[in-house]
N, C-alpha and C positions, 0 to 999 in steps of 0.2 A: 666445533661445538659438540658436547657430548648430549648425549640424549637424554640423562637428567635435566643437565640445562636445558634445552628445549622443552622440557614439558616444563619444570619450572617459570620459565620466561612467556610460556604460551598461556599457563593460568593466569599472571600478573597481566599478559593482556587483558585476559578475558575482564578480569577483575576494572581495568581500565576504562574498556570499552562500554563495562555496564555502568559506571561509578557515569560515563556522560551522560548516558540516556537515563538514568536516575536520577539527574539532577533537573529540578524544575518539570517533574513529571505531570504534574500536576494542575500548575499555573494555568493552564488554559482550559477553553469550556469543551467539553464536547461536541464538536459540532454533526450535522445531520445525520453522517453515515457512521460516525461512532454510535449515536442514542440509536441507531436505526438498529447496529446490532446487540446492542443491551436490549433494546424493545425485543429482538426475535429470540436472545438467547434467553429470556422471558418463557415461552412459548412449551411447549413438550417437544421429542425429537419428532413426533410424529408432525407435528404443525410445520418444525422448522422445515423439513424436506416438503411437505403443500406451498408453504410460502418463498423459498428457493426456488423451486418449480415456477413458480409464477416472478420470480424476479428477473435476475441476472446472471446469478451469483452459483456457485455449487455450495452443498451444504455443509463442508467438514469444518470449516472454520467457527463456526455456529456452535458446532453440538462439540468443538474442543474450550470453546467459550463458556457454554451453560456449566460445562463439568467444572470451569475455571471457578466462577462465579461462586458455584456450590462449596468448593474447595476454601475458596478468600476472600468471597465476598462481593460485591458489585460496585465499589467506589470507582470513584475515575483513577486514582492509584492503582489499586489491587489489578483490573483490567487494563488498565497500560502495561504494565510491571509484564504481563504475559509476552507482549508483543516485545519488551525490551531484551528480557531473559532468551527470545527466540533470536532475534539478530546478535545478541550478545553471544550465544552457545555457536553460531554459525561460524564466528572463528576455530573454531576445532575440526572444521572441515576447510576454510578457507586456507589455513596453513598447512595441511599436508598435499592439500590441492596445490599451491604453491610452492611447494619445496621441491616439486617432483620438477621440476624447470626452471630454480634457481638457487640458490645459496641460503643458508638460514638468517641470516642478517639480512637476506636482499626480501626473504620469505615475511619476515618481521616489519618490514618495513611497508610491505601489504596489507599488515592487519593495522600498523598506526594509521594510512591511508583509508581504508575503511571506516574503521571507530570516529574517524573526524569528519566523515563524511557528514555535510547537512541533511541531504536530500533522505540518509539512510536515519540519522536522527529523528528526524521527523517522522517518519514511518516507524520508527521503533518507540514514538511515543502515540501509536495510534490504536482505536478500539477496531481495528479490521483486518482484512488477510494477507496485506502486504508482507510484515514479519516473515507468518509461518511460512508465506510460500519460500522466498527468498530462503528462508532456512532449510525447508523440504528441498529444493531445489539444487541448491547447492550442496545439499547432503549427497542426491540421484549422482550428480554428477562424478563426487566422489567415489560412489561406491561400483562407478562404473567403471571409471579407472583403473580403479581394483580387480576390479572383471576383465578388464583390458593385460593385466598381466601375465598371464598365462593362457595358453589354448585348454580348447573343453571339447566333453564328449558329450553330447543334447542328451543322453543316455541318463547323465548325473550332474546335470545343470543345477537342477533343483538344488542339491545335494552340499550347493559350495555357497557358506554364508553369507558371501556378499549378493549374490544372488536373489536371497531374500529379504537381503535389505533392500539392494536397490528398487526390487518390486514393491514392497513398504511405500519407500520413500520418494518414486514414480506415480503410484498411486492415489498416495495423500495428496499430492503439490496438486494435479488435475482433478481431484476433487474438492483443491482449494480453492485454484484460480484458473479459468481458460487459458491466461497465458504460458501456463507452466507446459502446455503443448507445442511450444517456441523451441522451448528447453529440450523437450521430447525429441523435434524435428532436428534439432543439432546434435542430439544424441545418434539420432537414427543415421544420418548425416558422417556420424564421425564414425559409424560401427562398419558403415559399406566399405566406407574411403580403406578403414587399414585393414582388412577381411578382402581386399578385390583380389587379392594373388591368389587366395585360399578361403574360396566362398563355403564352403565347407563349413568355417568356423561362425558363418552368418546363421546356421540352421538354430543352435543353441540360444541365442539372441530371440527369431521366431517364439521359441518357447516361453521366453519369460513376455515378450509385447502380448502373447496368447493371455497368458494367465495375466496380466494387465487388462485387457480385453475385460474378460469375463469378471473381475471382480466392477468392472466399471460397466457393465452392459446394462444392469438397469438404469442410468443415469446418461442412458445413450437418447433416449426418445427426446429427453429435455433439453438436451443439447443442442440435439438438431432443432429443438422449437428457439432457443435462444440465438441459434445464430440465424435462423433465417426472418427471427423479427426484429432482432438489434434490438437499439434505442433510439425511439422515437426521436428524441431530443438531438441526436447527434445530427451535424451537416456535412455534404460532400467537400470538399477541398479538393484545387489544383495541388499540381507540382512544387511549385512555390513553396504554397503553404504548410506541405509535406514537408520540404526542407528546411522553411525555417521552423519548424518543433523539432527538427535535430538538432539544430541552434541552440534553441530555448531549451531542449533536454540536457544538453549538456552543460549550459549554464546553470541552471536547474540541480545536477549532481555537485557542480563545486561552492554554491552559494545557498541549494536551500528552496523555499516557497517564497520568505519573506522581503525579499530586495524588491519588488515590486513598493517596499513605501519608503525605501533610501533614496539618496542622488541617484538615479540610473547612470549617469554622464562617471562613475568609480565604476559602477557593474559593467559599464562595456567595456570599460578598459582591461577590467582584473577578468571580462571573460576573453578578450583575445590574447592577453598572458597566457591563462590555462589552455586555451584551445590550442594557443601557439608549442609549449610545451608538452600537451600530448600529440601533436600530428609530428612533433621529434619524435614520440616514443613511439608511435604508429613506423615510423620509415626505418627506425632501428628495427623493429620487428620483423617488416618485412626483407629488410636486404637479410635478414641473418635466418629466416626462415628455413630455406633451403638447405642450407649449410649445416645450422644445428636441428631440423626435423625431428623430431619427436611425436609418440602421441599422445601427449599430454597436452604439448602445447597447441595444438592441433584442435582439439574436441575444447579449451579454454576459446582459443578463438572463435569457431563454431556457436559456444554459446553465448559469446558477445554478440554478433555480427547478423546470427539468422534471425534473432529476436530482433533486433531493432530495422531488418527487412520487411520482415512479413509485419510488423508493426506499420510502417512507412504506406505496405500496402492496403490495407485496411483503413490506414486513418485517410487515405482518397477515396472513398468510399462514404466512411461516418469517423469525425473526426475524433481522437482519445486522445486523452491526455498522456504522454509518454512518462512524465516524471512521475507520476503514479503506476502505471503497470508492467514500464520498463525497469521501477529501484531494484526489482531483483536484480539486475545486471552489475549493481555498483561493486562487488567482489571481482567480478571477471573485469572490468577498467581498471580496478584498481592490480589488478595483476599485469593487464598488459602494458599500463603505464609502468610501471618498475623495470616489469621486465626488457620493457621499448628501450628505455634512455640507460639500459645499465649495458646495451650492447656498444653502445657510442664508449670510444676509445679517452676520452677525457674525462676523466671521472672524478674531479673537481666542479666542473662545467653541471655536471649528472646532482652532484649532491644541490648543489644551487638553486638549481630546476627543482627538485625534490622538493627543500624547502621554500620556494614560493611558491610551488603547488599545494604543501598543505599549508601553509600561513593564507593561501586563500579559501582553503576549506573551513581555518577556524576561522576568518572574519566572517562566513556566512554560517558558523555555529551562532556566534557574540548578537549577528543578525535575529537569528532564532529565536533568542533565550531574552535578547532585548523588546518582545512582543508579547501579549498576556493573553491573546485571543486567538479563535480559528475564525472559520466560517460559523454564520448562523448563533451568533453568540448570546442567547434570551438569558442570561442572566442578569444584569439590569431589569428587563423587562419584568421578569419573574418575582424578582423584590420588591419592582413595582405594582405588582396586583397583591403580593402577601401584605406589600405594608397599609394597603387601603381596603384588605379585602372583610366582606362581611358576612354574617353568619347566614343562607342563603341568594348570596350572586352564586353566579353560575360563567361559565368560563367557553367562550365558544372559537376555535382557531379553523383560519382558512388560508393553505389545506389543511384538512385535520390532523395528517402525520407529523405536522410541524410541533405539533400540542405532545408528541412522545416528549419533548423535553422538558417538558413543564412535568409530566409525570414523573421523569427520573427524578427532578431535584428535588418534587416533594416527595420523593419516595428516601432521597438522602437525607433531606434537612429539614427540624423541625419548623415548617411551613402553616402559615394558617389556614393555605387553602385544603380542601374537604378531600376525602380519601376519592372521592370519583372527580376528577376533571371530564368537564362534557364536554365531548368530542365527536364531531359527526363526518361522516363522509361525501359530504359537498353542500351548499348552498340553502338548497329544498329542503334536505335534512331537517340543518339548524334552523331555517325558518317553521319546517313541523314543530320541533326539541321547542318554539316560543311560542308557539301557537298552544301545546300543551301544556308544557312546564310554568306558562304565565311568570315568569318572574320578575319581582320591580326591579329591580336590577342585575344588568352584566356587563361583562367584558369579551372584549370582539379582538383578535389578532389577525390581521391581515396583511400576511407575509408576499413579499414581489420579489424573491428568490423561484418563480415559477415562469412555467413560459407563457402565459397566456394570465395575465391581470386585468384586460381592457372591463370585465363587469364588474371589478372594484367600486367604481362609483354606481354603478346600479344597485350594488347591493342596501350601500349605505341609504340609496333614496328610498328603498322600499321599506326601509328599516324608520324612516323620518314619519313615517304615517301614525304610529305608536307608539314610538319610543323618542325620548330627546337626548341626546350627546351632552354629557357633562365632563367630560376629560378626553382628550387627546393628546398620544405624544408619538413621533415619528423619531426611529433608532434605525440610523445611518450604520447597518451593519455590513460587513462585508457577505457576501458578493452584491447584496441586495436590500434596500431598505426596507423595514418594518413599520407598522403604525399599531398601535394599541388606543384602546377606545373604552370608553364606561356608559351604556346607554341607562337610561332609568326612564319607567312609565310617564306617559303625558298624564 
């Protein structure tokens, strides 16, 4: 194949891949941790790095967001569209990453693997930093590759393009996501391994993790506060329960979030198909490792294998959900699956397996696109207070952060409710906010997507002294039900 056709054939992916995650961008609501970063991408950069700080989270996906925002607009499109455009472009790294270890047809056949992924659709339809990591990431990776080809003098490390890129694009990823230090550790991992005859060439490497360093040192303090407070909300887990979320992850990459509301009694079947046909392509890989040694394939494995380690180790500790911070990986499966089953001598047998591996990625596409909702979905809800709403009610959610979504959509749609939605930050608040505000009437949202609801009914009794309930309706949302409430003075 000549190298026209290839770049040819590699835009019509691209073109492919985004035309999925384009389609039905929109359909669903945003749910918590989307509004959460519209609410911060809201905010000035100065705010967003205070409120980063006290999150989770690093700040860059934030402040490439707000710039987004400003640029297109704030719709649940326009901000999808970012995250889609990011795993879309990430095939331009995925296929030369892949070619360097197999055949262009077999390289091609990686990125139709990809694009149908569910679990990566999903992510590519979402307002947070899964995309861009995945794409930073895989970018580092490649660019190090590149760095991998020749020997260097620390003298004029600087000095050679990729270099700066990969520092860029090393950079961004762990200022996007902690996990992108997985990626790091199997970088680091793969620069010892083929440098051990001539450590010599490890000194140049030094230099660029230095300048990595340094551009990351203010963002050092916060780090060490995030990891040594976690999240509360997470629990320790056995062995077991380690292993089965590498079950669930990997069922997870070939079906998607949403099998959770089909027959499960097909999802286990179609998951020990898939599972059964990548641990062929795992034992192809391995018998032929040796033989065909590379370092390409080498540093590809590394960065499947160390992340979903030190993930395993962690989640014994406080449990995390894999199919969220491991989707960066779905490029690197999808290389080693190809590259597994194409070592296997019957290559009949190979294309077979191929395609009912991805005939089962797109049944858990068809899954996706057959659902109109996420988590946390107030939109019902929200129609519901605009179509009864009147010219001083007042609006009171608990917790309060829950109420950001009520502000996006009256911030999208012409809404009756008032340009300020009253929102307080707990309990005492809103019982001040009615002690002052006196008003004959409001609306109360009391969301049990939290870990602690037991004073739900105390609230409402204190509330029974001077106010009486004239509407209730309870929305059965996923993860967790909602109750919406209309109190008016006695």
């Amino acid at each position: 194949m000549n190298p026209k056709t290839e770049k040819i054939l590699l835009f019509i992916a691209f073109i492919f891949c985004l035309a999925i995650r384009l389609a039905y961008i929109d359909q669903k609501n945003l749910w918590f941790d989307e509004v959460f970063s519209w609410h911060l991408s809201m905010d000035s950069f100065y705010s967003i790095i205070v409120r980063t700080a006290n999150d989770i989270h690093p700040p860059l996906y934030y402040f490439v967001l707000k710039i987004w925002n400003i640029l297109t607009g704030d719709t649940v499109f326009s901000m999808r569209l970012l995250s889609a455009l990011l795993t879309s472009c990430s095939v331009f790294f995925i296929y030369p990453v892949s070619r360097r270890v197999m055949e262009p047809q077999q390289a091609f056949l990686v990125i139709l693997l990809y694009a149908v992924s569910p679990l990566n659709l999903y992510y590519s339809q979402e307002v947070r930093m899964s995309a861009m990591n995945l794409f930073l990431n895989i970018g580092s990776v490649y660019f190090l590759l590149k760095l991998s080809d020749s020997k260097h003098d620390y003298h004029r490390i600087f000095k050679n393009k990729y270099s700066v890129w990969f520092i860029i694009f090393t950079s961004a990823a762990v200022y996007t996501h902690y996990f992108s230090f997985f990626i790091m550790a199997a970088e680091v991992i793969y620069i010892i391994a083929v440098n051990r005859k001539d450590t010599k060439q490890i000194l140049p490497y030094l230099y660029l993790f230095g300048a990595m360093f340094l551009i990351y040192l203010l963002w050092i303090p916060d780090l060490i506060i995030h990891i040594s407070r976690g999240q509360a909300w997470r629990t320790p887990q056995d062995l077991i329960g380690v292993l089965n979320e590498y079950v669930y992850y990997f069922r997870d990459c070939n079906l998607g979030l949403y099998y959770y509301y089909t027959d499960f009694r097909i999802i286990d079947y179609l998951t020990y198909i898939s599972g059964s046909i990548f641990i062929f392509a795992v034992i192809g890989l391995l018998l032929r490792f040796k033989k065909e040694y590379n370092n390409s394939r080498l540093l590809i494995t590394l960065a499947f294998i160390i992340p979903l380690v030190l993930a395993g180790i962690i989640s014994i500790k406080q449990k995390i959900e894999f199919y969220r911070y491991l989707s960066i990986l779905v490029p690197y499966l999808s290389i080693i699956l190809v590259y597994g089953l194409f070592k296997w001598k019957y290559k009949p047998v190979v294309y077979i397996m191929l395609l009912i591996f991805m005939a089962i990625n797109v049944y858990g596409i068809t899954i996706h696109y057959s659902f109109n909702f996420k988590n946390d979905d107030y939109r019902h809800l929200i129609n519901r207070i605009n179509t009864d709403f009147r010219a001083g009610d007042r609006i009171y959610v608990e917790p309060h952060y829950y109420g950001w979504a009520i502000d996006y959509y009256k911030k999208q749609e012409s809404l009756n409710i008032p340009n300020t939605v009253y929102i307080r930050y707990g309990w005492n608040e809103i019982m001040d906010s009615l002690s002052v505000q006196k008003p004959e009437r409001f609306w109360l949202v009391l969301d049990y997507g939290v870990p602690d609801t037991t004073q739900y009914r105390s609230y409402l009794n204190q509330l029974s002294a001077k106010y009486e309930q004239e509407y209730k309706m309870t929305y059965f949302l996923a993860p967790e039900k909602v109750e919406l409430f209309r109190f008016k003075e006695k």
